[in-house]
N, CA, C, O and CB atoms as a CASP TS submission, in Angstrom:
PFRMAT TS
TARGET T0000
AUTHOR 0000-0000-0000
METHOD Language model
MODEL 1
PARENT N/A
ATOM      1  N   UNK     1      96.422  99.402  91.609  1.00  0.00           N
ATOM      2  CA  UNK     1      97.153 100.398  92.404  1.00  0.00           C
ATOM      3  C   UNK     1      98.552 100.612  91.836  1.00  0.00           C
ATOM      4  O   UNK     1      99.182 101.620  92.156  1.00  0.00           O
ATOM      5  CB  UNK     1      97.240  99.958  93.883  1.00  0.00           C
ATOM      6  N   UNK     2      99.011  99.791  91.087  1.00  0.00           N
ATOM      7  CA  UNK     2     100.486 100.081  90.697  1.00  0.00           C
ATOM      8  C   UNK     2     100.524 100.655  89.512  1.00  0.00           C
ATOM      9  O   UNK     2     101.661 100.880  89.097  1.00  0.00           O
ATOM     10  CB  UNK     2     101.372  98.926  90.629  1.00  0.00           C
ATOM     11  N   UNK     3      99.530 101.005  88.745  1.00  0.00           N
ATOM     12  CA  UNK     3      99.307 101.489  87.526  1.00  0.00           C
ATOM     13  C   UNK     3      99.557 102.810  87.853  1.00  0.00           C
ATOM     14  O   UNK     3     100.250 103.495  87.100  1.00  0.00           O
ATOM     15  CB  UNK     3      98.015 101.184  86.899  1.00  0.00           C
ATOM     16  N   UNK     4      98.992 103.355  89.081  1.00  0.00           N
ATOM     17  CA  UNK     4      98.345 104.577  89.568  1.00  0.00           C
ATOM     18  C   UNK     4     100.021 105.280  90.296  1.00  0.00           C
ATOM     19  O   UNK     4     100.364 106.427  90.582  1.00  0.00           O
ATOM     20  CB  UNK     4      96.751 104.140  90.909  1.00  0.00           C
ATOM     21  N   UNK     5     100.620 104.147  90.366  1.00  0.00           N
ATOM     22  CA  UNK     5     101.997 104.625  91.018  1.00  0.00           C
ATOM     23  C   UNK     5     102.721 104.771  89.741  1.00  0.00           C
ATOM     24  O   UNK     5     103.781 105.393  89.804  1.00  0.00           O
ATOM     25  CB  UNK     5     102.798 103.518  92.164  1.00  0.00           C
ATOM     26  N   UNK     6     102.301 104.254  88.442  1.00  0.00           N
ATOM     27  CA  UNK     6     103.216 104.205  87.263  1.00  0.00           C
ATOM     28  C   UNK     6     102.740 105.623  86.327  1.00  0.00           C
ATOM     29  O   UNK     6     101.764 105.457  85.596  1.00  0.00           O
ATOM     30  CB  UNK     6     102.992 102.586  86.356  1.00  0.00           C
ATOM     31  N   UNK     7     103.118 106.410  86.330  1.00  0.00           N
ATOM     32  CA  UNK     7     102.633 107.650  85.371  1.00  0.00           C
ATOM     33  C   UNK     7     102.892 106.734  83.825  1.00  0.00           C
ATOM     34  O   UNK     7     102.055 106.637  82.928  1.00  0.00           O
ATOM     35  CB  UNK     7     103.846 109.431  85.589  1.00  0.00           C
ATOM     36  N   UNK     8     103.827 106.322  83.828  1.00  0.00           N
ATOM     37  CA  UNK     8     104.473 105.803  82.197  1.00  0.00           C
ATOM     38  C   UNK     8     103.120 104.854  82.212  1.00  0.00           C
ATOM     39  O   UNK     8     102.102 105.222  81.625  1.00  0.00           O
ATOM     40  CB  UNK     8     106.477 104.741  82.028  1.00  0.00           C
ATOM     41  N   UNK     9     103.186 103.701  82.875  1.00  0.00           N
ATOM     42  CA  UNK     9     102.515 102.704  82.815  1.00  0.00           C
ATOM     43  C   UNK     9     100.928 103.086  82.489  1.00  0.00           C
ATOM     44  O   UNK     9     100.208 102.263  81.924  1.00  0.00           O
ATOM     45  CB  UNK     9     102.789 102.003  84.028  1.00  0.00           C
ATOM     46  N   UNK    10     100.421 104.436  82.899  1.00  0.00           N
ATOM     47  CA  UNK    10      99.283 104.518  82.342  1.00  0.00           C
ATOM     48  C   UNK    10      99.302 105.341  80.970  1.00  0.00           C
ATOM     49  O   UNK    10      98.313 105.261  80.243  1.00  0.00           O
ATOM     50  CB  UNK    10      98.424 105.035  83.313  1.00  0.00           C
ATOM     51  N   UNK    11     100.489 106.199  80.557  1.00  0.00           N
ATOM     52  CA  UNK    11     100.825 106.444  79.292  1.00  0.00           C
ATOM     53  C   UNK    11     100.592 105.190  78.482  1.00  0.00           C
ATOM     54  O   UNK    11      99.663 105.143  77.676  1.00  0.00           O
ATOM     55  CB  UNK    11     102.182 106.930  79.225  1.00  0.00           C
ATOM     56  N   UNK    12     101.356 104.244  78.660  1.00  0.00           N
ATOM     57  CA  UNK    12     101.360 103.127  77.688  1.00  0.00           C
ATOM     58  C   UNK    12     100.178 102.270  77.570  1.00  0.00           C
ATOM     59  O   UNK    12     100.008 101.634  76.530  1.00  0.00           O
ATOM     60  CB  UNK    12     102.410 102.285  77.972  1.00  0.00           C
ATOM     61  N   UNK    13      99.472 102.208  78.391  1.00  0.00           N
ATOM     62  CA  UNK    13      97.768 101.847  78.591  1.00  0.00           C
ATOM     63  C   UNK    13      97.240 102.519  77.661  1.00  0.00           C
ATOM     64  O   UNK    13      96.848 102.009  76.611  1.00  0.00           O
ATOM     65  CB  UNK    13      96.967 102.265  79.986  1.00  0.00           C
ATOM     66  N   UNK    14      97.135 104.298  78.063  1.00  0.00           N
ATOM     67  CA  UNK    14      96.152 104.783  77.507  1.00  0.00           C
ATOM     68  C   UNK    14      96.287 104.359  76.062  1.00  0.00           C
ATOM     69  O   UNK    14      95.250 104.200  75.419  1.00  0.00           O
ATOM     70  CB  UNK    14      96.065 106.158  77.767  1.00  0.00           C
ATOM     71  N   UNK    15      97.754 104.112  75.343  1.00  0.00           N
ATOM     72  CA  UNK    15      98.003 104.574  73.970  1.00  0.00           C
ATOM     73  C   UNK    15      97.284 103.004  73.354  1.00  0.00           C
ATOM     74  O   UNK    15      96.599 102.766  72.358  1.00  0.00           O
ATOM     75  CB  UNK    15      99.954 105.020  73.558  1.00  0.00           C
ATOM     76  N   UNK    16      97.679 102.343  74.189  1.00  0.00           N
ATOM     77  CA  UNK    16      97.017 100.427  73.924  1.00  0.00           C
ATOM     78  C   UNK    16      95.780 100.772  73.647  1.00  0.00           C
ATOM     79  O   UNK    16      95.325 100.347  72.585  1.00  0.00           O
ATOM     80  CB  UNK    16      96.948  99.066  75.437  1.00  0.00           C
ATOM     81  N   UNK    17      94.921 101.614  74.503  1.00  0.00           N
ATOM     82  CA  UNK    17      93.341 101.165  74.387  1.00  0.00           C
ATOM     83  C   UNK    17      92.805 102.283  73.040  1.00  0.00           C
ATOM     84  O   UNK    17      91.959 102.001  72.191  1.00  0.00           O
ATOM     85  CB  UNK    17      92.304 101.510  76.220  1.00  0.00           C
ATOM     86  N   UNK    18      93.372 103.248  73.126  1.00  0.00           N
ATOM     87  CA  UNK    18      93.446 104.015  71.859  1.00  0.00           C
ATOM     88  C   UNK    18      93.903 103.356  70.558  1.00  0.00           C
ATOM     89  O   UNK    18      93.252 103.528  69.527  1.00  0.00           O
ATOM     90  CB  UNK    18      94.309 105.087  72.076  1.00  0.00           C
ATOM     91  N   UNK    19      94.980 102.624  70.584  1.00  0.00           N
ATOM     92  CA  UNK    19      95.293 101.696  69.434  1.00  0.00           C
ATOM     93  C   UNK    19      94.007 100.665  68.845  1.00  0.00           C
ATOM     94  O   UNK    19      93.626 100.563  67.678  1.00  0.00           O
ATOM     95  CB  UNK    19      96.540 100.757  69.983  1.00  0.00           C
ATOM     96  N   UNK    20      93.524 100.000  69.975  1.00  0.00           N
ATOM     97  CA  UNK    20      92.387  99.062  69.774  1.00  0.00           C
ATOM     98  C   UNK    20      91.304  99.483  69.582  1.00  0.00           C
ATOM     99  O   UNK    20      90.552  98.703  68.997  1.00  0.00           O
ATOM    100  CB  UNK    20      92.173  98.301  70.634  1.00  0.00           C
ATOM    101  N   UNK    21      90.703 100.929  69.989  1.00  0.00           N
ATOM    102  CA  UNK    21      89.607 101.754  70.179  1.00  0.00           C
ATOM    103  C   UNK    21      89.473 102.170  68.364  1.00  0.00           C
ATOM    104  O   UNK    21      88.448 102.258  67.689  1.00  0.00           O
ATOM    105  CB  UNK    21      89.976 103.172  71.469  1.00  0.00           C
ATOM    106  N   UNK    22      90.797 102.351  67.982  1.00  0.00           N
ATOM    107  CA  UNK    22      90.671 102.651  66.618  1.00  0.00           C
ATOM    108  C   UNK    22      90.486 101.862  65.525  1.00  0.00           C
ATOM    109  O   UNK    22      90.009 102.148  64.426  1.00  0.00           O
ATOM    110  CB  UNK    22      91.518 103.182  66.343  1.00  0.00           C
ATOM    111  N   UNK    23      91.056 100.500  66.086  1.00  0.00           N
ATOM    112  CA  UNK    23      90.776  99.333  65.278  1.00  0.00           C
ATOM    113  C   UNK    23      89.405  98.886  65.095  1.00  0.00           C
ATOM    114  O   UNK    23      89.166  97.893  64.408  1.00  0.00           O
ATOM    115  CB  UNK    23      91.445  98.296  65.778  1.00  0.00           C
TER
END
């Protein structure tokens, strides 16, 4: 739930799982 309150915080997620997704 606090992710969902964090706009940034799921910016910086998405870009993490995209980083690893590419690895």
């Amino acid at each position: 739930e606090r992710l969902k309150a964090n706009p940034l915080g799921i910016y910086v997620n998405a870009i993490n799982w995209s980083r690893e997704m590419g690895q």
